[in-house]
Structure formats: C-alpha cells, structure tokens
PDB file of N, CA, C and O in Angstrom, chain B, residues numbered from 101:
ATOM      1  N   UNK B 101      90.478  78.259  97.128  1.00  0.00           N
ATOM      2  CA  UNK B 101      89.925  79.459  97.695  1.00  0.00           C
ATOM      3  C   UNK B 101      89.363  79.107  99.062  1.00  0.00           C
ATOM      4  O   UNK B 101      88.938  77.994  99.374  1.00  0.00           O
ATOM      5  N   UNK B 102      89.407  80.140  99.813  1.00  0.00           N
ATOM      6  CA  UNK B 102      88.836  80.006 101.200  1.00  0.00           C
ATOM      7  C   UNK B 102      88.441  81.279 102.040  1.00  0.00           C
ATOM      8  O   UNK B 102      88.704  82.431 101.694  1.00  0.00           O
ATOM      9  N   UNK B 103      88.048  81.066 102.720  1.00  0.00           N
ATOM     10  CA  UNK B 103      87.574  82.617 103.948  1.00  0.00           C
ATOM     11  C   UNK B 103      88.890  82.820 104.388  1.00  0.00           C
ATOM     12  O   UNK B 103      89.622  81.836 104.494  1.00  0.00           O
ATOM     13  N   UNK B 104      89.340  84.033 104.684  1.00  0.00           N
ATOM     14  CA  UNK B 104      90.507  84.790 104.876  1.00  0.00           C
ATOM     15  C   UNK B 104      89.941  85.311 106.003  1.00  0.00           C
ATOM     16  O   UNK B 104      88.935  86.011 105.888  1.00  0.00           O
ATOM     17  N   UNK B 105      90.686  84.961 107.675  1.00  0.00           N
ATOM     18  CA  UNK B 105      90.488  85.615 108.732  1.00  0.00           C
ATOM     19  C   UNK B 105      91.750  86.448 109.061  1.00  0.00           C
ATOM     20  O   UNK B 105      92.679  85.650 109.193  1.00  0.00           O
ATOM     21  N   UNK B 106      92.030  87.290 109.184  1.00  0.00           N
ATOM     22  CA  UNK B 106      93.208  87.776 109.188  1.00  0.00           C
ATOM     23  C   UNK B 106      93.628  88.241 110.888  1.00  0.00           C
ATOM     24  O   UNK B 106      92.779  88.710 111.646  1.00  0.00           O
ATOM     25  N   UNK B 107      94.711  88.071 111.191  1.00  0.00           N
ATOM     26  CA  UNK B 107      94.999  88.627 112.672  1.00  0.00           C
ATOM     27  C   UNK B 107      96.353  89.484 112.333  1.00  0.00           C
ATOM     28  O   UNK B 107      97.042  89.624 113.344  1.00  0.00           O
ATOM     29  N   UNK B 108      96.771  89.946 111.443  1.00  0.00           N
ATOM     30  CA  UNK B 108      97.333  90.929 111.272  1.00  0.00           C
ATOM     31  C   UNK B 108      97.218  91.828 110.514  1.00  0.00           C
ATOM     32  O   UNK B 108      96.119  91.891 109.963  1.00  0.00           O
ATOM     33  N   UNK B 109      98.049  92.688 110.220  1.00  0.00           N
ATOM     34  CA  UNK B 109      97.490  93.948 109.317  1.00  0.00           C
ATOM     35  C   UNK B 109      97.721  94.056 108.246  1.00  0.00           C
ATOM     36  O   UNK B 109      98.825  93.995 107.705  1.00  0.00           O
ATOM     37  N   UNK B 110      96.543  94.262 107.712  1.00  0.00           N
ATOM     38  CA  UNK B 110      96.710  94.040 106.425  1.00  0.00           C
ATOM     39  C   UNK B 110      96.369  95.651 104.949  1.00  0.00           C
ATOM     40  O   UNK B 110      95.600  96.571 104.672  1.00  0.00           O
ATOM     41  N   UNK B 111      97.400  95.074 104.583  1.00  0.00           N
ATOM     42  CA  UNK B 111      97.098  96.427 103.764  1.00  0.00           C
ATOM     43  C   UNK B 111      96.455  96.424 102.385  1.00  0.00           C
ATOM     44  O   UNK B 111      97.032  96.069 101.357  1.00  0.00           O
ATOM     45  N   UNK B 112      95.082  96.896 102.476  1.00  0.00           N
ATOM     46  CA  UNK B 112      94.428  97.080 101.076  1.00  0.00           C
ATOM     47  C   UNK B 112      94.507  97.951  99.687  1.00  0.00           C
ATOM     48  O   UNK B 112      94.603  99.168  99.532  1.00  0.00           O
ATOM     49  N   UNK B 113      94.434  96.917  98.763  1.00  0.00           N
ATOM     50  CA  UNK B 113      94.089  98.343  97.384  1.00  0.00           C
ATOM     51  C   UNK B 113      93.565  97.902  96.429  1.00  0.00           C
ATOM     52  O   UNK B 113      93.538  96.746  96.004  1.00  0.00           O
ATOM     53  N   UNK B 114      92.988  99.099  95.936  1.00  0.00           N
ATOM     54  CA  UNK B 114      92.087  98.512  95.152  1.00  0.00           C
ATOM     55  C   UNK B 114      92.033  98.233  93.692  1.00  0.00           C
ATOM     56  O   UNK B 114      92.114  99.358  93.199  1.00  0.00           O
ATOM     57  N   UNK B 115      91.977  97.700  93.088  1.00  0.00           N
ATOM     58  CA  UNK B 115      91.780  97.606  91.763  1.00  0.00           C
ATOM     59  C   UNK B 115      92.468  98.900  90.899  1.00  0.00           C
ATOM     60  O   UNK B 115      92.055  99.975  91.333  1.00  0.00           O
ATOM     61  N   UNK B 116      93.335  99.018  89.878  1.00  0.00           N
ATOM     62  CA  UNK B 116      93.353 100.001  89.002  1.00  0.00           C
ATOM     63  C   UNK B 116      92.645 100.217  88.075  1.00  0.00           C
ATOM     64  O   UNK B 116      92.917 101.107  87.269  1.00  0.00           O
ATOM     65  N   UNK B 117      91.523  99.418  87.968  1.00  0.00           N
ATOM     66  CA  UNK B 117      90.255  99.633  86.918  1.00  0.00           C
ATOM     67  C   UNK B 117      88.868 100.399  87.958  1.00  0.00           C
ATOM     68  O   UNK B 117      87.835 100.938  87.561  1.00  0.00           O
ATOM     69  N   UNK B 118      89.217 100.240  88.956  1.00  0.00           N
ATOM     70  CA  UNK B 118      88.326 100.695  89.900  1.00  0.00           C
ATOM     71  C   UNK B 118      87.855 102.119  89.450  1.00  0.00           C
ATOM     72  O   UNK B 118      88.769 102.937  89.351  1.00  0.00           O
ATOM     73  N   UNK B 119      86.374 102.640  89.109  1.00  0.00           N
ATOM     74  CA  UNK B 119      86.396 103.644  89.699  1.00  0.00           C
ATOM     75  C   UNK B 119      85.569 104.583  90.770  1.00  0.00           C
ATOM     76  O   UNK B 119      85.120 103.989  91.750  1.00  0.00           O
ATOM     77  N   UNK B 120      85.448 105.300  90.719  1.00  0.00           N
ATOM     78  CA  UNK B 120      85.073 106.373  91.915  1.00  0.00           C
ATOM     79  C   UNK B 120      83.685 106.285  92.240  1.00  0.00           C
ATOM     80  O   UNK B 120      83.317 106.968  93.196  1.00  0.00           O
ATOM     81  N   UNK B 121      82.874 105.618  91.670  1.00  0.00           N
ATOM     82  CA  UNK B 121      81.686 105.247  91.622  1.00  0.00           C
ATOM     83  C   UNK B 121      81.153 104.324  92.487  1.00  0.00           C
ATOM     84  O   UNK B 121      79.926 104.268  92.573  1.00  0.00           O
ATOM     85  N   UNK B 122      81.754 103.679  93.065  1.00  0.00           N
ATOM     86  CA  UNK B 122      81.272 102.697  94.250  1.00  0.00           C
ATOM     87  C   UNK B 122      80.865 101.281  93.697  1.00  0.00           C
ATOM     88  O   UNK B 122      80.406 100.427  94.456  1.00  0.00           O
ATOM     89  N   UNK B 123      81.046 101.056  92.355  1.00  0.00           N
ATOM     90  CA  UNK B 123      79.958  99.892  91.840  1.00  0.00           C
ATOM     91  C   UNK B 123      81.164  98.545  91.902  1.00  0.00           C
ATOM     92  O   UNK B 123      81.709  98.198  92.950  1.00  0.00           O
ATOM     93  N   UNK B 124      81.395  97.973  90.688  1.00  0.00           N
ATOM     94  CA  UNK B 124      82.043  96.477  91.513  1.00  0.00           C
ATOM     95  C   UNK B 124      83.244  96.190  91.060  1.00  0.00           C
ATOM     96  O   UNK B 124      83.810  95.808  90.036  1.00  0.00           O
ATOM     97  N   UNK B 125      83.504  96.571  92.416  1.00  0.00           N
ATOM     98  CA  UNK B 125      84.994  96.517  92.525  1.00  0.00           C
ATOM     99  C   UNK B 125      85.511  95.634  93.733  1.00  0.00           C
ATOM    100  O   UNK B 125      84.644  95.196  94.489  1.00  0.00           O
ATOM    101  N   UNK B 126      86.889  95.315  94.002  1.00  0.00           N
ATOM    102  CA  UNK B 126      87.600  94.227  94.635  1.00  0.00           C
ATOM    103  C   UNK B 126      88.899  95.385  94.782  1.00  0.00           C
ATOM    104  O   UNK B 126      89.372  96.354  94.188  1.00  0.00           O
ATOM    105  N   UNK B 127      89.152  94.368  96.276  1.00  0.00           N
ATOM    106  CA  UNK B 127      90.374  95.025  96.705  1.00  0.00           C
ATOM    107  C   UNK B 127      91.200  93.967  97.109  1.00  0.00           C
ATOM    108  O   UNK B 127      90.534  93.228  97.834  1.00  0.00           O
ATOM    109  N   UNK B 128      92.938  93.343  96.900  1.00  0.00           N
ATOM    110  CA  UNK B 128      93.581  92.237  97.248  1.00  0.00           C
ATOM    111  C   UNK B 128      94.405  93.257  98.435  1.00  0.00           C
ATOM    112  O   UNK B 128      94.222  94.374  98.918  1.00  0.00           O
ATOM    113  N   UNK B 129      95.182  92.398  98.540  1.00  0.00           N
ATOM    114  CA  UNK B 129      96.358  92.470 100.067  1.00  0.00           C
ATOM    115  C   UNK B 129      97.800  91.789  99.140  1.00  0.00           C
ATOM    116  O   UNK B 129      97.709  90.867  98.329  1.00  0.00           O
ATOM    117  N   UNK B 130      98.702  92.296  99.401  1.00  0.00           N
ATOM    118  CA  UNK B 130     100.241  91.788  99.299  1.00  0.00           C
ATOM    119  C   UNK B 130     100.635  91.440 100.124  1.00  0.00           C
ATOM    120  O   UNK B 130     101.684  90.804 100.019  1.00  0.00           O
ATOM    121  N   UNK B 131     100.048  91.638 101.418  1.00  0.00           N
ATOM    122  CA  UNK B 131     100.608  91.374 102.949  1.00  0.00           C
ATOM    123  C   UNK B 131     101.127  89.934 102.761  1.00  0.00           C
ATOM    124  O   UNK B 131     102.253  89.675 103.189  1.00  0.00           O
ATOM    125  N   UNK B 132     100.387  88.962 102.146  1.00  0.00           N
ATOM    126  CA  UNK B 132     100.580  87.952 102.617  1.00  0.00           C
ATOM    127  C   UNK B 132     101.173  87.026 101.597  1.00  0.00           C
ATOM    128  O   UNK B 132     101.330  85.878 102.011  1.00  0.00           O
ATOM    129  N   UNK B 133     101.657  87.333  99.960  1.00  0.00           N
ATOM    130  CA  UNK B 133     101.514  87.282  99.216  1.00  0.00           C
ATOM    131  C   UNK B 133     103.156  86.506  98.935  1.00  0.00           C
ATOM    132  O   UNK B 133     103.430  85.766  97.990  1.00  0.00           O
ATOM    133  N   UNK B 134     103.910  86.853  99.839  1.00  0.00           N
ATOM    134  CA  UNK B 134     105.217  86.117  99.709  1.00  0.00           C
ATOM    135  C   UNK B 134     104.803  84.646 100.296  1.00  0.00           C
ATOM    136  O   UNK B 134     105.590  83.731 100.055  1.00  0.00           O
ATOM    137  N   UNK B 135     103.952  84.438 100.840  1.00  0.00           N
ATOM    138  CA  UNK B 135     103.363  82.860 101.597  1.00  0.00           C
ATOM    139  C   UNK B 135     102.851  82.203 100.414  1.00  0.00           C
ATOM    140  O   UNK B 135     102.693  80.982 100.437  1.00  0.00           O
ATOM    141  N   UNK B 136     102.543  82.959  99.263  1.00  0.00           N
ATOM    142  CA  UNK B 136     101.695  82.604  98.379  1.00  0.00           C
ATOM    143  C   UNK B 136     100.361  82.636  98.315  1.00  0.00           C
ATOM    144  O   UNK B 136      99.611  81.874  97.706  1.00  0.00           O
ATOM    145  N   UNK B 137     100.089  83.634  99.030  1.00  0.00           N
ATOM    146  CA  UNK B 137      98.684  83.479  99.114  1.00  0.00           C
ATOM    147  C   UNK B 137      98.014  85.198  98.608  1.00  0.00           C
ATOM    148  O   UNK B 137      98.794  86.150  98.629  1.00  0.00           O
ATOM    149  N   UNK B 138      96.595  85.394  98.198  1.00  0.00           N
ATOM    150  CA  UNK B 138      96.317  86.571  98.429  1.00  0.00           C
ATOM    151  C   UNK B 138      95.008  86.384  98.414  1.00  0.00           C
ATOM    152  O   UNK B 138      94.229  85.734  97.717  1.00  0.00           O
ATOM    153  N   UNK B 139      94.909  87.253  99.540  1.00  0.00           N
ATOM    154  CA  UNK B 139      93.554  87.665  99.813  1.00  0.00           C
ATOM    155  C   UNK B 139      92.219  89.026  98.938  1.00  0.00           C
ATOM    156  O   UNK B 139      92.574  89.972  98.234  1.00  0.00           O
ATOM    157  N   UNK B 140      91.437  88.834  99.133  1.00  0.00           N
ATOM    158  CA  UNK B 140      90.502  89.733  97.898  1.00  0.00           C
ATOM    159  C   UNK B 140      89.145  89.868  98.872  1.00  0.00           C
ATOM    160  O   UNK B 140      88.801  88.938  99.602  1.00  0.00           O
ATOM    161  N   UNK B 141      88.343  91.265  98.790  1.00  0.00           N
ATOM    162  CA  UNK B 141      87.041  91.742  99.687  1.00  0.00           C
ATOM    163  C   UNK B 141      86.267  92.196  98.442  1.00  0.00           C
ATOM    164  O   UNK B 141      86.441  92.014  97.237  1.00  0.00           O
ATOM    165  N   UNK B 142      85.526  92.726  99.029  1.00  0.00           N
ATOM    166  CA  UNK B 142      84.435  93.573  98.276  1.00  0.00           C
ATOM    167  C   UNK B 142      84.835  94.507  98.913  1.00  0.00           C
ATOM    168  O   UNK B 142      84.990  94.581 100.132  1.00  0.00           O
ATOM    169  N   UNK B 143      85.110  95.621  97.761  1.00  0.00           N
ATOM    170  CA  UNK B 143      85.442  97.055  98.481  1.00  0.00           C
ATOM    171  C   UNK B 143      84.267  97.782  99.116  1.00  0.00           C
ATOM    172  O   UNK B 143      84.181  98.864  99.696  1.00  0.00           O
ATOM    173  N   UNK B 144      83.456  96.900  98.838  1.00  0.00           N
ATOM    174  CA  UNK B 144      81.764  97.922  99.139  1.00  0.00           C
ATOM    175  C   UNK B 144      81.568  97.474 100.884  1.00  0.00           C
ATOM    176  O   UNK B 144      80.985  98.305 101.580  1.00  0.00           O
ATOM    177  N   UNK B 145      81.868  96.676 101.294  1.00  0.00           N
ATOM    178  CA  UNK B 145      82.137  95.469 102.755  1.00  0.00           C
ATOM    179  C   UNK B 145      83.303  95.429 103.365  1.00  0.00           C
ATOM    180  O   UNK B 145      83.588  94.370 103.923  1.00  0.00           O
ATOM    181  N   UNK B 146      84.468  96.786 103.432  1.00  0.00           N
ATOM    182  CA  UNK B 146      85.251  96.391 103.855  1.00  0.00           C
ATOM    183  C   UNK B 146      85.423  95.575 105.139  1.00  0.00           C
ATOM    184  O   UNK B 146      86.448  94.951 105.415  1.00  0.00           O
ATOM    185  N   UNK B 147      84.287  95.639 105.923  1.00  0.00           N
ATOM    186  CA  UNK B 147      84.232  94.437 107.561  1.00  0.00           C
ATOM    187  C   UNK B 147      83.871  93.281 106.984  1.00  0.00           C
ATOM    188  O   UNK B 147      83.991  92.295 107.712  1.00  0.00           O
ATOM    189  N   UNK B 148      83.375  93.059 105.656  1.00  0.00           N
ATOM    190  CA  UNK B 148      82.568  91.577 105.474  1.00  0.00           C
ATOM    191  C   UNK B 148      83.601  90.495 105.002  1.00  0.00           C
ATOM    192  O   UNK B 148      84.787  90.826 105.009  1.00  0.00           O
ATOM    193  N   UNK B 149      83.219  89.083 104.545  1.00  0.00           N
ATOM    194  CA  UNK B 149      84.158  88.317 104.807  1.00  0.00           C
ATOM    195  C   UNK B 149      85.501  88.647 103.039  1.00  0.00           C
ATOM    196  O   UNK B 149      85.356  89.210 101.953  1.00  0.00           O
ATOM    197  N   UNK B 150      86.701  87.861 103.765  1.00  0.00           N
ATOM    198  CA  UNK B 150      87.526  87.995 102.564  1.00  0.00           C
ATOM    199  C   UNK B 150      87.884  86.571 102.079  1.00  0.00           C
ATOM    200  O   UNK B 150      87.648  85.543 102.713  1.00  0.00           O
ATOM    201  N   UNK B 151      88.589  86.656 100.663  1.00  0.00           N
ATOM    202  CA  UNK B 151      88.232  85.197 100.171  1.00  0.00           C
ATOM    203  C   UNK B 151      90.287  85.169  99.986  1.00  0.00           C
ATOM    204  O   UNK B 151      91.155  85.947  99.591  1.00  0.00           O
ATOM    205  N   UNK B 152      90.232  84.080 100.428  1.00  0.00           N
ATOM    206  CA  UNK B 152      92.107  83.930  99.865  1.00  0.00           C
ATOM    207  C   UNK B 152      92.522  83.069  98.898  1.00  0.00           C
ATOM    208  O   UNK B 152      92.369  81.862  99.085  1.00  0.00           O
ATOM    209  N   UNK B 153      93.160  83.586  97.618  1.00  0.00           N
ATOM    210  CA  UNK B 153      92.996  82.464  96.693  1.00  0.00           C
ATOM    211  C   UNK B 153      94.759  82.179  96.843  1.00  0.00           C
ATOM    212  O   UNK B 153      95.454  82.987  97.458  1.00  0.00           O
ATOM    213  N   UNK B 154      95.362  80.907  96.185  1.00  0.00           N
ATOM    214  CA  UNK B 154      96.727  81.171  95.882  1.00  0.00           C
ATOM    215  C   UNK B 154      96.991  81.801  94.729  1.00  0.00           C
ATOM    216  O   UNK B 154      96.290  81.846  93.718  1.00  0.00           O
ATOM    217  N   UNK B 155      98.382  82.443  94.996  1.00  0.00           N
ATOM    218  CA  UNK B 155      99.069  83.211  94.136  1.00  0.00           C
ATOM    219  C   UNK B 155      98.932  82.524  92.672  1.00  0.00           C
ATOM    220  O   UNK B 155      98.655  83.272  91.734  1.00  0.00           O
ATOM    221  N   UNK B 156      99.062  81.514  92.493  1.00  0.00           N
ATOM    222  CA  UNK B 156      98.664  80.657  91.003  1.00  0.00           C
ATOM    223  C   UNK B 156      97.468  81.211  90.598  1.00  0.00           C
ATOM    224  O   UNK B 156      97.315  82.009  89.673  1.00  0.00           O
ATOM    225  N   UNK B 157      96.529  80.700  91.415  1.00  0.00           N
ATOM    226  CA  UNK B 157      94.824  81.521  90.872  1.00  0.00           C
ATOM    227  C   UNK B 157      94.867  82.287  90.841  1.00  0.00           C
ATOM    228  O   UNK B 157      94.278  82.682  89.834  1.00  0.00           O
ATOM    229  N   UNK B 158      95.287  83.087  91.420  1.00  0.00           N
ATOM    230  CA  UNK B 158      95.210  84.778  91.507  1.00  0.00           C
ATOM    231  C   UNK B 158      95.773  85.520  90.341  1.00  0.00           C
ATOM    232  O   UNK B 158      95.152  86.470  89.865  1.00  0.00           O
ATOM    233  N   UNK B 159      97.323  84.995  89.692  1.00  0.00           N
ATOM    234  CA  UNK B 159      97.394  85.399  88.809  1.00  0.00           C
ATOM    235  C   UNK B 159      96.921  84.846  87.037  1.00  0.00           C
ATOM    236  O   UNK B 159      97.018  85.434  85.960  1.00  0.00           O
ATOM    237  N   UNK B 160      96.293  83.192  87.483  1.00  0.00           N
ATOM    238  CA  UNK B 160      95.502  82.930  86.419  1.00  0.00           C
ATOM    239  C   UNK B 160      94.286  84.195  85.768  1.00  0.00           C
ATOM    240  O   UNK B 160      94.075  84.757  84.694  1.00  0.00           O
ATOM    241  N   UNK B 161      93.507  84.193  87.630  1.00  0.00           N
ATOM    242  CA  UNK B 161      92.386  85.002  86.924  1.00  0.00           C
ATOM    243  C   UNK B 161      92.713  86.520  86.643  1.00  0.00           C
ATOM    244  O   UNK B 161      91.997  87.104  85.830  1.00  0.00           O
ATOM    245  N   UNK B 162      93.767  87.218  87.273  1.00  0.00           N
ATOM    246  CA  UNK B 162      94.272  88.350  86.410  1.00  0.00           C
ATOM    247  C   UNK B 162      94.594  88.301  84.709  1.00  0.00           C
ATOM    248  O   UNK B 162      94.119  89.103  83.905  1.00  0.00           O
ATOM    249  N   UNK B 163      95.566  87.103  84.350  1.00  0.00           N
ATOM    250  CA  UNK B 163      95.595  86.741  83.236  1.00  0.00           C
ATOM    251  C   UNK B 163      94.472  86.968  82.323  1.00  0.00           C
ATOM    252  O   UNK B 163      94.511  87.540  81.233  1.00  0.00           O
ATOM    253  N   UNK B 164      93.074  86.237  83.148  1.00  0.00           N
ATOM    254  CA  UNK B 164      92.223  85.661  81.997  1.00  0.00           C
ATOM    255  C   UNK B 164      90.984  87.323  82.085  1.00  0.00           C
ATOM    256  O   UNK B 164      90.077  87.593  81.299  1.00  0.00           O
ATOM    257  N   UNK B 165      91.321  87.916  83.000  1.00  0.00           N
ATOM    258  CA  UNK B 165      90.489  89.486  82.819  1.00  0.00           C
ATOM    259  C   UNK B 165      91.096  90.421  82.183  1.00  0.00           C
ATOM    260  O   UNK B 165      90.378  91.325  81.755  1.00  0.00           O
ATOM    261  N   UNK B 166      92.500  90.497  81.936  1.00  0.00           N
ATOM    262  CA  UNK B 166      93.192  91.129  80.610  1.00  0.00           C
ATOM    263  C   UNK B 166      93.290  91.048  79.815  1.00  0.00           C
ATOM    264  O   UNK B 166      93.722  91.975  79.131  1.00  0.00           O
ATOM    265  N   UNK B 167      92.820  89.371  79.106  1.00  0.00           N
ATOM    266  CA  UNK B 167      92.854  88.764  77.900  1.00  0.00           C
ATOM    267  C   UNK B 167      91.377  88.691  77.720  1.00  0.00           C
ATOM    268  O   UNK B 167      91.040  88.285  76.608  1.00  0.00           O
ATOM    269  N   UNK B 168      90.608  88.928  78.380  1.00  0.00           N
ATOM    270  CA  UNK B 168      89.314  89.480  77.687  1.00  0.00           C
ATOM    271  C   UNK B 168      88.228  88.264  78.074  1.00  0.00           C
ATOM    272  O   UNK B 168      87.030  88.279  77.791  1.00  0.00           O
ATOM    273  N   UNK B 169      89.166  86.883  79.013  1.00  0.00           N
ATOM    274  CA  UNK B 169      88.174  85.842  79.301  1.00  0.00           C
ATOM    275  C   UNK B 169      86.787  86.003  80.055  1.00  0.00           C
ATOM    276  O   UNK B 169      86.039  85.073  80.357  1.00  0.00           O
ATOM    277  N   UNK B 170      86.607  87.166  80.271  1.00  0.00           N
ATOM    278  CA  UNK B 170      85.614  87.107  81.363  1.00  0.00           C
ATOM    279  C   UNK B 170      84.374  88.359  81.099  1.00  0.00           C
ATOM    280  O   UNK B 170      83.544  88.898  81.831  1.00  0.00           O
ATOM    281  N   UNK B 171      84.712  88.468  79.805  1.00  0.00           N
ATOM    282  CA  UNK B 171      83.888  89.719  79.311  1.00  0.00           C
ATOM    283  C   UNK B 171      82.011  89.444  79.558  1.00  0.00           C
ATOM    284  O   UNK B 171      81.710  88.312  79.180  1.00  0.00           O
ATOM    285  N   UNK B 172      81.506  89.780  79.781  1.00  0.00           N
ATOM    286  CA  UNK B 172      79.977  89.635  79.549  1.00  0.00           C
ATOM    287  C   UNK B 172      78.920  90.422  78.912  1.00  0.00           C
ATOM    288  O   UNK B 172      77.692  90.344  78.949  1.00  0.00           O
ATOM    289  N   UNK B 173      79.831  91.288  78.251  1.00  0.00           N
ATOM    290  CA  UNK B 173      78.932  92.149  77.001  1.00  0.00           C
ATOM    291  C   UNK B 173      79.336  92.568  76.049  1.00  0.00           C
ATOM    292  O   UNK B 173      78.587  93.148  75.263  1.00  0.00           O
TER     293      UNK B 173
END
C-alpha cells in the first residue's frame, strides 16, 4: 500500500454497499487497474489523500469483507 498521487483522470465509484447517508464509505478507481494497481479515498475527502493497494490486496480484502472476515459486531 501507498499514497496514490494521481496526474491523470481518474474515475471514481463508490462502494455498492454504500449508502446515502454519508457515513463510511470508500471509493476505488479502475483507471489504473490493468497496471495492477487500485487506488481507494474516503468518499467523505474526496481532495484528501488516496491509498493504492495492488490488485492481489485489493481483491484479498474484498474476498475477506464478503466472507464475513472483518465483521465487528
């Protein structure tokens, strides 16, 4: 993982668990995603910094939030 500075354009979205409520949610990029890489913000910060994980992590930790690894209540 690392800080994601981006100099091109990048296109955001957000979460499909997201909802309308403003509370905590994440938004990735595909832009960049054939490099292997993807980037992730706080949808609440869209100017604040972004974090880029690789495509491996990225779809580990999708994996492990569908399978229930990350539950906290």
């Amino acid at each position: 993982m690392s800080a994601f500075h981006h100099s091109i354009d990048v296109v955001w979205e957000k979460s499909s668990h997201s909802g309308s409520d403003g509370g905590q949610c994440i938004e990735f990029s595909r832009t960049v995603t054939a490099r292997g890489l993807v980037p992730v913000r706080d949808s609440k910060d869209p100017g604040g910094p972004s974090l880029l994980f690789s495509a491996c992590a990225w779809s580990s930790f999708i994996s492990g939030v569908k399978s229930g690894e990350f539950m906290t209540s």
